[in-house]
C-alpha positions as a Markdown table, in Angstrom:
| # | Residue | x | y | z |
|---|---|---|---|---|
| 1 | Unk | 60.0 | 59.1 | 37.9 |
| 2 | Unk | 59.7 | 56.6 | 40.6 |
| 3 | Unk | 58.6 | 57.5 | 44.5 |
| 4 | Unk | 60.0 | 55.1 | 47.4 |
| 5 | Unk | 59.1 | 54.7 | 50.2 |
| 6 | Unk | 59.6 | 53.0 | 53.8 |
| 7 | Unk | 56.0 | 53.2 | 54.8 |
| 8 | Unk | 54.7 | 48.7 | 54.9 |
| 9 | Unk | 52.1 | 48.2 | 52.3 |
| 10 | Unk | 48.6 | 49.0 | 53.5 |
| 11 | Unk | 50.0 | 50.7 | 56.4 |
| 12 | Unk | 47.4 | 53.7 | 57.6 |
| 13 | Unk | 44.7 | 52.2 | 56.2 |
| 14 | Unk | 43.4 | 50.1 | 59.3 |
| 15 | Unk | 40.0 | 52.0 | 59.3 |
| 16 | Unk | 39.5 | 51.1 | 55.4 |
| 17 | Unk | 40.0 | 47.5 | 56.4 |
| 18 | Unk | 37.6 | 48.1 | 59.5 |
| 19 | Unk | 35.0 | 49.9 | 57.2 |
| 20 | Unk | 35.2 | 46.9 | 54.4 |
| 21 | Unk | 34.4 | 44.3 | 57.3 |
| 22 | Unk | 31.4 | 46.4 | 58.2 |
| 23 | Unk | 30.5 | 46.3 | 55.0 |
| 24 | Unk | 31.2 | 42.7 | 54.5 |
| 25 | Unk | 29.3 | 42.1 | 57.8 |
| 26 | Unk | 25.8 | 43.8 | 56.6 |
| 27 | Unk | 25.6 | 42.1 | 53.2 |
| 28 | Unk | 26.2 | 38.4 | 54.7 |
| 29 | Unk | 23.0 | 40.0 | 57.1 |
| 30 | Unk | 21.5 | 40.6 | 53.8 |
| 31 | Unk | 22.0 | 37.6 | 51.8 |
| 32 | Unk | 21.1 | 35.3 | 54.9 |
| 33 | Unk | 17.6 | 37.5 | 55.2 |
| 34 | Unk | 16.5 | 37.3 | 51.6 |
| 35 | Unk | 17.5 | 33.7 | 52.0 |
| 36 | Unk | 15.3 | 32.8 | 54.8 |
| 37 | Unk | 12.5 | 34.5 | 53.0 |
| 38 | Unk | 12.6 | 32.6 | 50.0 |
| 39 | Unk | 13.0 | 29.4 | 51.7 |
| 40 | Unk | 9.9 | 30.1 | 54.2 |
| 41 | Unk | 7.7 | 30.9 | 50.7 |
| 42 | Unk | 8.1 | 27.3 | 50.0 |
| 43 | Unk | 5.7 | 24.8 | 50.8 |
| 44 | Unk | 6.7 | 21.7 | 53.4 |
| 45 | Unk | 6.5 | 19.3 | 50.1 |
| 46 | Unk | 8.9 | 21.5 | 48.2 |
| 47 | Unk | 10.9 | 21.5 | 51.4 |
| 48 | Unk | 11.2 | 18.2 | 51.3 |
| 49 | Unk | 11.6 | 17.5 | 47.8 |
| 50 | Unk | 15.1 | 19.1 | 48.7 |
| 51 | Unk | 15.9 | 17.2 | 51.3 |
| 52 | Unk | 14.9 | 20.0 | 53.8 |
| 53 | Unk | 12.4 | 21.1 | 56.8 |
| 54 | Unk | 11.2 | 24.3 | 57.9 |
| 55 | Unk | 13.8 | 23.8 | 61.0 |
| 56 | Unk | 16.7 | 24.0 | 58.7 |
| 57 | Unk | 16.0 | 26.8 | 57.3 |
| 58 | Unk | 18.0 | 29.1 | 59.7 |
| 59 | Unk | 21.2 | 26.8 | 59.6 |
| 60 | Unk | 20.7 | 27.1 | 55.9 |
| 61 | Unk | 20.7 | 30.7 | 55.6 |
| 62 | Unk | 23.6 | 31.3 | 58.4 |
| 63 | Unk | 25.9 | 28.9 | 56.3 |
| 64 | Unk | 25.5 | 26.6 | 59.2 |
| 65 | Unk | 24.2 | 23.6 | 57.5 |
């Protein structure tokens, strides 16, 4: 048996999309924290080794590098 219907695809489900943006929001927060920690661990010479310095290590984390 097959239902039809008129209804648009995804339509009525704005507050899943809003809630999956919050969601998506928190855990870029999340992965760009734990990545700032882990780079500030490392010594200035490790740093470097990669091409770094401690002043890029924001950009880094934000994907703004």
């Amino acid at each position: 048996m097959a239902i039809m219907t008129n209804r648009p695809l995804g339509a009525g489900f704005r507050a899943t999309g809003v809630l999956a943006d919050i969601v998506g929001r928190i855990a870029a927060w999340n992965d760009a924290r734990v990545m700032r920690q882990a780079l500030s661990k490392l010594s200035d010479r490790e740093l470097d080794d990669l091409g770094l310095n401690r002043g890029d290590i924001d950009d880094i984390a934000t994907g703004r590098f």
